[in-house]
C-alpha positions as semicolon CSV with decimal commas, in nm:
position;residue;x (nm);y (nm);z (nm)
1;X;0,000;0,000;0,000
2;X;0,113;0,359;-0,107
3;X;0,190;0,516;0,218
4;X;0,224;0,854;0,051
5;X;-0,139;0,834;-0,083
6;X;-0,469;0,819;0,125
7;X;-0,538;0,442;0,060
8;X;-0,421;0,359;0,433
9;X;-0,641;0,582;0,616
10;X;-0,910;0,273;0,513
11;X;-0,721;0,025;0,781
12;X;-0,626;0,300;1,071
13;X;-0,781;0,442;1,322
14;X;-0,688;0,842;1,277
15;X;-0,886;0,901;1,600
16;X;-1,096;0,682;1,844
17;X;-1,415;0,820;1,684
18;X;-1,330;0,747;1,338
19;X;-1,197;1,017;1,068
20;X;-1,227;1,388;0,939
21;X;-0,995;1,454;0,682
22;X;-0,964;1,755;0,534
23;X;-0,728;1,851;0,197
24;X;-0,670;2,192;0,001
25;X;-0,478;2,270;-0,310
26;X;-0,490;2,615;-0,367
27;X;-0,462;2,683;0,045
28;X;-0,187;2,715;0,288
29;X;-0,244;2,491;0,657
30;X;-0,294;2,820;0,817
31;X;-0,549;2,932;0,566
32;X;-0,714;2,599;0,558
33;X;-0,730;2,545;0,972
34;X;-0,840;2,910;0,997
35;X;-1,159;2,835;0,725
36;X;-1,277;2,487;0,964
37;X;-1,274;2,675;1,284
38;X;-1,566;2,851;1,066
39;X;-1,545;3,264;1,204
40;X;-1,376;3,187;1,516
41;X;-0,972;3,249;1,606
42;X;-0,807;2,913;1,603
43;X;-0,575;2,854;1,939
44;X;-0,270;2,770;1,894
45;X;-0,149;2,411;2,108
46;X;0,158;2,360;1,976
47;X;0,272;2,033;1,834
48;X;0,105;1,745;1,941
49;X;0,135;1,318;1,878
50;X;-0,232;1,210;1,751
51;X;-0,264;1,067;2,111
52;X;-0,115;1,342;2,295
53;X;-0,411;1,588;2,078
54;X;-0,665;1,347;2,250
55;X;-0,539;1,341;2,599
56;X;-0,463;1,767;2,592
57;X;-0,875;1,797;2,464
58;X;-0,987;1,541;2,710
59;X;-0,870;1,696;3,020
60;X;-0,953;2,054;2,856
61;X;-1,291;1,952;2,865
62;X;-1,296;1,778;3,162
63;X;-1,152;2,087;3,358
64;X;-1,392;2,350;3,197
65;X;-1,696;2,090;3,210
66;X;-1,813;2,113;2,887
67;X;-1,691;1,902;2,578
68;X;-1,697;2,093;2,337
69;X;-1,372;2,086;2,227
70;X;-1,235;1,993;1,826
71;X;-0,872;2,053;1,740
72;X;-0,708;1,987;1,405
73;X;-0,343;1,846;1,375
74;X;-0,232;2,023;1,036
75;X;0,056;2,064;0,751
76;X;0,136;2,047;0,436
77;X;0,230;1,733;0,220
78;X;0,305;1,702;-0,188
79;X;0,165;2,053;-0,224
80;X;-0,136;2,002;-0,016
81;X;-0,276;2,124;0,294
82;X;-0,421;1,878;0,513
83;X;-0,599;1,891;0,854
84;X;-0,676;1,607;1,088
85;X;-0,946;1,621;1,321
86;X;-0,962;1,508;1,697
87;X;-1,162;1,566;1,949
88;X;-1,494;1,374;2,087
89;X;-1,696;1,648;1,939
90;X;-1,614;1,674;1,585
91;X;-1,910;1,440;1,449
92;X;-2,174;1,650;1,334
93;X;-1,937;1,973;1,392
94;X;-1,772;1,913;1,058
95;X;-1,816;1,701;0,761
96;X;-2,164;1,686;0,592
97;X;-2,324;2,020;0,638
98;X;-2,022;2,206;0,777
99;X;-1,874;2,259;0,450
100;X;-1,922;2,627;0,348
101;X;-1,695;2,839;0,201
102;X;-1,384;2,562;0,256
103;X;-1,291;2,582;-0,109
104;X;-1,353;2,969;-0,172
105;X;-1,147;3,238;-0,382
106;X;-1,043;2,913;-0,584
107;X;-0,887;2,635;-0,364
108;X;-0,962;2,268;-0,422
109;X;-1,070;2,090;-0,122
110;X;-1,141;1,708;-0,069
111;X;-1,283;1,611;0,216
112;X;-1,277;1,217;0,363
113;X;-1,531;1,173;0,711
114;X;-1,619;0,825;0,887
115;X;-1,794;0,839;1,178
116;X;-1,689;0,440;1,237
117;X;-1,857;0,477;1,640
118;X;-2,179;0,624;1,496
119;X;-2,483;0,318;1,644
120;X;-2,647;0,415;1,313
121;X;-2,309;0,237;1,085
122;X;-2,334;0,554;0,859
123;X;-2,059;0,481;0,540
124;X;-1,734;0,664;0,517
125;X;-1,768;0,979;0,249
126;X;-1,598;1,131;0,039
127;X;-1,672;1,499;-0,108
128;X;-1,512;1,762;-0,373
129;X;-1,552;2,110;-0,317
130;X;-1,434;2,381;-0,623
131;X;-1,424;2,774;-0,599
132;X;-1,710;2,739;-0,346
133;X;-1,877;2,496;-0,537
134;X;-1,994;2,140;-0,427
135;X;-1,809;1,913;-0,683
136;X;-1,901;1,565;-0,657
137;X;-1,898;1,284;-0,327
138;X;-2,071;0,963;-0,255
139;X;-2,070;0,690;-0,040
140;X;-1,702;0,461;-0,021
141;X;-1,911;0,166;0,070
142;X;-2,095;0,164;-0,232
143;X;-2,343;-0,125;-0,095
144;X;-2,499;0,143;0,097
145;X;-2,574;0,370;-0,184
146;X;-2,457;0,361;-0,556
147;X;-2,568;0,713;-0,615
148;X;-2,271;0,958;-0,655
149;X;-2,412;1,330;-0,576
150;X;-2,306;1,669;-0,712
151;X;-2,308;1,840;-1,078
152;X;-1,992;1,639;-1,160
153;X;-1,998;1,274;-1,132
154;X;-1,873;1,194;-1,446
155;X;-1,531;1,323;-1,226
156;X;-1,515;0,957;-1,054
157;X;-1,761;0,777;-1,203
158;X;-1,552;0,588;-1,518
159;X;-1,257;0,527;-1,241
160;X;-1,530;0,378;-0,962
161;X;-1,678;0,165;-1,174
162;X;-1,286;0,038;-1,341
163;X;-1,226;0,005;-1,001
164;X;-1,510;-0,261;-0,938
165;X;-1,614;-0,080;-0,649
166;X;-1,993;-0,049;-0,752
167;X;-2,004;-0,457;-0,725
168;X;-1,775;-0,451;-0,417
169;X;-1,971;-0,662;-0,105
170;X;-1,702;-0,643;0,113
171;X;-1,705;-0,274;0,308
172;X;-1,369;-0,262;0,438
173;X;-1,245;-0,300;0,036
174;X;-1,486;-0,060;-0,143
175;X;-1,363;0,167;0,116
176;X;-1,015;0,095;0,018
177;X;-1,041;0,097;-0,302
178;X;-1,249;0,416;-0,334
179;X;-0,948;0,616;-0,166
180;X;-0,727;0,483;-0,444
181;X;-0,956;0,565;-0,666
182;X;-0,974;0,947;-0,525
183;X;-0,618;0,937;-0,513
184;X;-0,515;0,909;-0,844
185;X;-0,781;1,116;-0,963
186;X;-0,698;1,392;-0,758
187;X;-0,347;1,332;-0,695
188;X;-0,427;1,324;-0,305
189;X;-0,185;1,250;-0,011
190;X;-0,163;1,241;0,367
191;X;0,204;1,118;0,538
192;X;0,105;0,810;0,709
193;X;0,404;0,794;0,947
194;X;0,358;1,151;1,075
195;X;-0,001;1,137;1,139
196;X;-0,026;0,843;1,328
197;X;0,303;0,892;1,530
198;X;0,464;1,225;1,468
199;X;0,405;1,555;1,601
200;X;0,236;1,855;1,432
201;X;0,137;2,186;1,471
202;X;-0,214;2,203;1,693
203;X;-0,445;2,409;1,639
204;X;-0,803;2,447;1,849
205;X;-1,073;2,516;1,620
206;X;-1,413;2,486;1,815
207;X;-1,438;2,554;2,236
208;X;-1,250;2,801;2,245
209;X;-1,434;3,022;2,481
């Protein structure tokens, strides 16, 4: 498996909650960390381990008494921004429906979300976003749905269905296999070894008051 691709986020486990994902072309981290804290100042944390991120928000939370605390981990890789979310609030704080004005003033943005601890067993997504424009996106466990939404599909449609995904049964591989095929389309990449054990810049994006 490429670990300079996104194919590997499939088999890890980016946070204990699942996976929110967030890549720009056309944005620098700063830019991109400042758009998802959505009109509020992101906090600075310093530079965090994935687990260290977790334990810092958990006793935040638990000091202040409310938990209501996201943070991104955040860089730049292969010309891309990226932004890692952590947190035990980020599900339904980002993702689906928290989307506006990401890709703005011209950037690219891709976004991959799994809520893996939801009771409901929702599928892992991916989305496009253009220029402030909803692209394309559908489901990466194409069992649940077959429908790919947006004005574009025809962006990922010929590759999905090369790709064998649309007759996948097994979950765990259309998900696989549907990062691949997002990868090569849209030349995307995350570093695997720095996100799950090195340290990056921290930035608090949501509690901040």
């Amino acid at each position: 498996m490429n670990e300079d691709g996104i194919a590997w986020i499939a088999r890890a486990d980016l946070s204990w909650l699942g996976h929110c994902v967030t890549l720009a072309r056309g944005l620098s981290p700063e830019q991109l960390v400042a758009r998802l804290a959505r009109g509020h100042e992101p906090v600075s944390l310093g530079e965090h381990t994935a687990a260290a991120a977790e334990t810092h928000l958990t006793r935040r939370d638990q000091e202040r008494g409310v938990g209501d605390s996201i943070a991104v981990r955040y860089g730049d890789a292969g010309g891309l921004a990226f932004a890692v979310a952590y947190g035990d609030n980020w599900p339904g704080r980002m993702g689906p429906g928290y989307t506006d004005g990401l890709s703005n003033d011209g950037a690219d943005v891709f976004q991959l979300y799994w809520e893996k601890e939801n009771p409901k067993l929702p599928p892992p997504v991916f989305a496009y976003f253009r220029d402030g424009r909803y692209m394309c996106g559908f489901h990466m466990c194409m069992s649940w749905s077959q429908e790919i939404t947006g004005p574009h599909p025809d962006l990922v449609r010929g590759d999905l269905e090369a790709a064998g995904i649309f007759s996948e049964t097994d979950g765990d591989m259309a998900h696989s296999k549907s990062l691949s095929v997002v990868e090569q389309r849209f030349r995307l990449t995350l570093p695997k070894a720095l996100v799950l054990q090195g340290k990056l810049p921290t930035a608090l994006i949501a509690g901040q008051a």
